[in-house]
C-alpha positions as CSV (number, residue, x, y, z in Angstrom):
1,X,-33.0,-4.1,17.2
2,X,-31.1,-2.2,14.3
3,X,-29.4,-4.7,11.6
4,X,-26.6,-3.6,9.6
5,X,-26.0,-5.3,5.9
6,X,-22.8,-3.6,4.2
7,X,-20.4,-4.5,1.2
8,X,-17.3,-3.3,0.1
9,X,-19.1,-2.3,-3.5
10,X,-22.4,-1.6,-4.9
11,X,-24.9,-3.5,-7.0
12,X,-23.9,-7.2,-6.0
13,X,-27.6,-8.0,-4.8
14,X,-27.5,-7.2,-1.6
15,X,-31.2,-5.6,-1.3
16,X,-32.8,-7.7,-3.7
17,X,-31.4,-11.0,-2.0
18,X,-32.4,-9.5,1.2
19,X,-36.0,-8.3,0.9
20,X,-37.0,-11.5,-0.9
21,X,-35.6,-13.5,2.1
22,X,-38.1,-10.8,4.4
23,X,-41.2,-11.5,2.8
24,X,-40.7,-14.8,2.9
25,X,-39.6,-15.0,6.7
26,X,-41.7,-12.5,8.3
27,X,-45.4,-13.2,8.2
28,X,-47.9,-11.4,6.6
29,X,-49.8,-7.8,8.2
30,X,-52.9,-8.1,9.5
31,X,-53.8,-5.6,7.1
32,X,-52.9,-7.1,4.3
33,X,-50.0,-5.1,2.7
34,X,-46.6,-6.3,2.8
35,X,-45.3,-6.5,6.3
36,X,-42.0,-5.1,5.5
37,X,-40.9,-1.6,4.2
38,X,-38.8,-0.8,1.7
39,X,-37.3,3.2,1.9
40,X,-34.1,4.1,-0.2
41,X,-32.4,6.9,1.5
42,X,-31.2,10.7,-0.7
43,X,-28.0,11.8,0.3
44,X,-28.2,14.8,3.1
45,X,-31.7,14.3,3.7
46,X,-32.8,16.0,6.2
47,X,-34.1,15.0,9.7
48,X,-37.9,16.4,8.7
49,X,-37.7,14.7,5.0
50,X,-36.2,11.4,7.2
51,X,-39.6,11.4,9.0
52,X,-41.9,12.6,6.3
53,X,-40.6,10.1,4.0
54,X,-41.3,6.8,6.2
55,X,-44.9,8.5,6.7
56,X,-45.3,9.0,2.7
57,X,-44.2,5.1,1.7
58,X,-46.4,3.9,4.3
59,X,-49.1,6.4,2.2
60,X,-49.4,8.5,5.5
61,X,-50.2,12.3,5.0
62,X,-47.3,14.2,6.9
63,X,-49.3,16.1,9.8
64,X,-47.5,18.1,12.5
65,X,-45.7,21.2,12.6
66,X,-43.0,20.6,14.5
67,X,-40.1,17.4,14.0
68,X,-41.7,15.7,17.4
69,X,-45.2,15.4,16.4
70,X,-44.1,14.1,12.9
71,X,-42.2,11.1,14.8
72,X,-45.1,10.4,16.5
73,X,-47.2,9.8,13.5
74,X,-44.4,7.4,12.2
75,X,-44.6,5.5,15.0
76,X,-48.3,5.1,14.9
77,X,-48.2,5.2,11.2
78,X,-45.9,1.7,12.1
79,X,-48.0,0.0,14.5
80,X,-51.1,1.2,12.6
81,X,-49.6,-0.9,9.6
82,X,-48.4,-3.6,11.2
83,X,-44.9,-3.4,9.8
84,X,-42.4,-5.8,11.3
85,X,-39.3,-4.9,9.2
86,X,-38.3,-1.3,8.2
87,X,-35.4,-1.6,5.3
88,X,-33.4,1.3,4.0
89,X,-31.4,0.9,1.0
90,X,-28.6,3.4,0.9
91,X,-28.0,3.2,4.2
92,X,-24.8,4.6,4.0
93,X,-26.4,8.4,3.2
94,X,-27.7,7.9,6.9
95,X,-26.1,11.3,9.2
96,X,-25.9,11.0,12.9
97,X,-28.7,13.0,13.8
98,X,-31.1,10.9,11.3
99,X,-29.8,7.5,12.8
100,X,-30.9,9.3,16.4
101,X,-34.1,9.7,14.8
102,X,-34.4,6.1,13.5
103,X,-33.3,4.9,17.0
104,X,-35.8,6.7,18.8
105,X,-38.8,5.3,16.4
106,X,-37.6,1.9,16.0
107,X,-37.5,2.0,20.0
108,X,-41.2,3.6,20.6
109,X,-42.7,1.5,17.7
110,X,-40.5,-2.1,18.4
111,X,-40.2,-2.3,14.7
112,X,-36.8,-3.9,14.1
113,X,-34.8,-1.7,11.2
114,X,-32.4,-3.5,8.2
115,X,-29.9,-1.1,7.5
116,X,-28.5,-1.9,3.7
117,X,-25.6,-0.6,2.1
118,X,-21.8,0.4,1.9
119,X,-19.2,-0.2,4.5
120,X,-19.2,4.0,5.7
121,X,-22.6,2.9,7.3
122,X,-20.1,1.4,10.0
123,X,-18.5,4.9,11.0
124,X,-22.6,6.1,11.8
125,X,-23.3,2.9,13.7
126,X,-20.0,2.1,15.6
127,X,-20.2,4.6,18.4
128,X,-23.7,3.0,19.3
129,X,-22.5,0.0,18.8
130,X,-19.8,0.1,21.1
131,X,-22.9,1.3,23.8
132,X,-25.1,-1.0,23.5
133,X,-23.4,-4.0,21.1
134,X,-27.0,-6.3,21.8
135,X,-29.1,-3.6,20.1
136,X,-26.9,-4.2,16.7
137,X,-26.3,-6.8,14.4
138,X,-23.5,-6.6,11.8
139,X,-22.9,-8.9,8.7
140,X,-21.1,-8.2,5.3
141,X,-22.4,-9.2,2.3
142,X,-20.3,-11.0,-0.2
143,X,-20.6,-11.5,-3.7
144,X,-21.9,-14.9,-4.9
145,X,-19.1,-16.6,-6.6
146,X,-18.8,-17.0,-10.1
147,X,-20.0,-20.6,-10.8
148,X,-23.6,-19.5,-9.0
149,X,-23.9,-16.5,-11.6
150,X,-23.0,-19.1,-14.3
151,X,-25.4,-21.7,-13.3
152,X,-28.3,-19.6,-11.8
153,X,-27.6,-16.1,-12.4
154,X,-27.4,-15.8,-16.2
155,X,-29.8,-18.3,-17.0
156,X,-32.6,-16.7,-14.4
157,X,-32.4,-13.3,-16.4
158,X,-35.4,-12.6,-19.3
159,X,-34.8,-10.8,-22.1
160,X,-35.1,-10.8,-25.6
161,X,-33.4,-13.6,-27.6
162,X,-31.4,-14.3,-24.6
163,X,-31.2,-17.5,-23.5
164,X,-28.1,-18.9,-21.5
165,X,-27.4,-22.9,-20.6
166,X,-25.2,-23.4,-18.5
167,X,-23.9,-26.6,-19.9
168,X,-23.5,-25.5,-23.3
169,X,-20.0,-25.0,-24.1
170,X,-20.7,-22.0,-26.4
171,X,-22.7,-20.0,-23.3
172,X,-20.4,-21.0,-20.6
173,X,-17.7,-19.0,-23.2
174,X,-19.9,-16.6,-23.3
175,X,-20.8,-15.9,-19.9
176,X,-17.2,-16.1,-18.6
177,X,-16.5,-13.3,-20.8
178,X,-19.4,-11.1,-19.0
179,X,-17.8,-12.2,-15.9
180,X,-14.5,-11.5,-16.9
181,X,-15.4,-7.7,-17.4
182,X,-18.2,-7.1,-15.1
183,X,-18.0,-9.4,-11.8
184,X,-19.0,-9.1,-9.0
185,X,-21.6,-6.5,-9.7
186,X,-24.4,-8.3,-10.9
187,X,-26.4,-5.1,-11.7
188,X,-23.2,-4.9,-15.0
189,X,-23.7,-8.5,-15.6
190,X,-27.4,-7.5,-16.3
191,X,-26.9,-4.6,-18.0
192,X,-24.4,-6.2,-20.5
193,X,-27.3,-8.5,-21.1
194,X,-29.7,-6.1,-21.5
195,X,-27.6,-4.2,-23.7
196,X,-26.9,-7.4,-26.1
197,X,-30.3,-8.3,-26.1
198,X,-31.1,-4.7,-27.9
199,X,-28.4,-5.0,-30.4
200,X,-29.6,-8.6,-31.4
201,X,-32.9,-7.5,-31.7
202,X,-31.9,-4.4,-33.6
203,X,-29.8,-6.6,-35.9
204,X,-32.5,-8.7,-36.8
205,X,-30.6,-11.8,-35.3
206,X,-32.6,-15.4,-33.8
207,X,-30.4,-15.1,-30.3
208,X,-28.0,-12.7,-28.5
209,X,-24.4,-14.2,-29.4
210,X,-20.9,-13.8,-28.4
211,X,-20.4,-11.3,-30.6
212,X,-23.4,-9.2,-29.6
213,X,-22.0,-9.4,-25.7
214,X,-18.7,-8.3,-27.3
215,X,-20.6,-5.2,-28.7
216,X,-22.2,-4.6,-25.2
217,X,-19.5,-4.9,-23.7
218,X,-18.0,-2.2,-25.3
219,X,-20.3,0.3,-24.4
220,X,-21.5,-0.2,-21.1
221,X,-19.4,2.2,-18.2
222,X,-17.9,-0.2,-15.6
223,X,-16.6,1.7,-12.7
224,X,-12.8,2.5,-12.7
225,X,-12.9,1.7,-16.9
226,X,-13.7,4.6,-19.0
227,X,-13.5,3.3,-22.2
228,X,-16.9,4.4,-23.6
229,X,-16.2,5.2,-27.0
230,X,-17.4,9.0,-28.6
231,X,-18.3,6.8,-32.1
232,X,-20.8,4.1,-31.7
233,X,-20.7,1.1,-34.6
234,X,-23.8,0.9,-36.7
235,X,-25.7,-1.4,-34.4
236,X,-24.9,-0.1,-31.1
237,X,-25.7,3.2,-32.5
238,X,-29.1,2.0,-33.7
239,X,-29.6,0.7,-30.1
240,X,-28.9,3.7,-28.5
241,X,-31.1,5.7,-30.9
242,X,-33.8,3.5,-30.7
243,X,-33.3,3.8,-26.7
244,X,-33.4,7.3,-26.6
245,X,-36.5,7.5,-28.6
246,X,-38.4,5.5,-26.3
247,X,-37.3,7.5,-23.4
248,X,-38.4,10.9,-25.1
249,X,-41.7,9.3,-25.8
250,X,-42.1,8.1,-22.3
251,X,-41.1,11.7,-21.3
252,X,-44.1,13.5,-23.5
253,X,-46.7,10.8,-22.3
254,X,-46.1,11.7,-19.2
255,X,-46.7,15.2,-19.8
């Protein structure tokens, strides 16, 4: 069984939502790892890296020379593991000839696939589909609607000096202005957060306000608006400074 999870756009929670409802519905590997697998698909990957890469999350050395003897090591690497869901995020970077492969180890191994991402993952799946319509299951994901980021969304997320209640007059103001400009992808809703919780901390400020999210807003690239601008204001520049500085010192400890 191959399920198919799609949406119109990216980032409205459609992985997140989905592997959390996994683990909790499928029950645990007798091995004790988690029972479902989470791969997130490159674009153009080939049909060996396809193969190689299930065998590598699963911490599987790749051995065989040739493509048929590495998809028989996936599909003992599966069983081996117990694995009763395999999910792939970016489903839509799937080709045909990599779907045939997924096909062909979902069938020898009986572990069910999720397939997660945008609506071109219908133009791979259709022509099966249309063979064998009981093998597939197709839903569309939709974004939650605005009162549930208001009332569980905004107040769920943890970051510095943020706090959000959703019957306070003041926060409701300012989360329908987040909404307003990033809805429905809740990966922009976070990320205006985020941003507004660096310039309140950078300012020296007790709690991100409205006029933090303002600043945020302002320089966080939503798809379609390009309005980024080439001068940052004193405390967004700080914040991006200080952002860059962390990511250059994360870059020589790794070294």
């Amino acid at each position: 069984m191959i399920g198919i999870v799609y949406s119109a756009r990216a980032g409205i929670g459609k992985t997140t939502a989905i592997l959390a409802a996994a683990e909790t519905a499928l029950p645990p590997s007798h091995t004790g790892n988690p029972s479902t697998l989470l791969l997130e698909l490159e674009p153009e990957i080939t049909q060996v890296a396809f193969v190689e890469l299930i065998l590598r999350v699963l911490g599987e050395r790749p051995r065989g020379k040739t493509k048929s003897q590495l998809q028989q090591r996936a599909i003992e690497a599966l069983q081996g593991n117990d694995i009763r869901l395999i999910m792939f995020d970016e489903a839509d970077h799937f080709g045909r000839k990599t779907f045939d492969i997924l096909r062909y180890i979902c069938g020898q191994s009986k572990c069910p696939a999720l397939l997660v991402g945008l609506k071109p993952i219908l133009k791979i799946v259709q022509p099966y589909e249309e063979l064998d319509s009981r093998s597939f299951l197709t839903y569309e994901f939709k974004p939650v609607d605005k009162d549930e980021v208001l009332r569980v969304f905004l107040p769920g997320l943890i970051f510095p000096l943020w706090s959000f209640d959703p019957e306070d007059e003041r926060h409701r103001a300012m989360g329908s202005k987040i909404i307003d400009k990033a809805y429905p992808s809740l990966r922009l809703i976070r990320g205006v957060v985020q941003n507004a919780s660096s310039i309140a901390k950078l300012s020296g400020a007790q709690h991100v306000t409205e006029e933090h999210v303002d600043e945020a807003i302002k320089h966080i690239r939503f798809s379609g608006l390009h309005t980024e601008p080439t001068v940052l204001p004193k405390v967004a520049q700080g914040a991006h400074e200080a952002l860059s500085e962390e990511r250059n010192e994360a870059k020589q400890n790794g070294k």
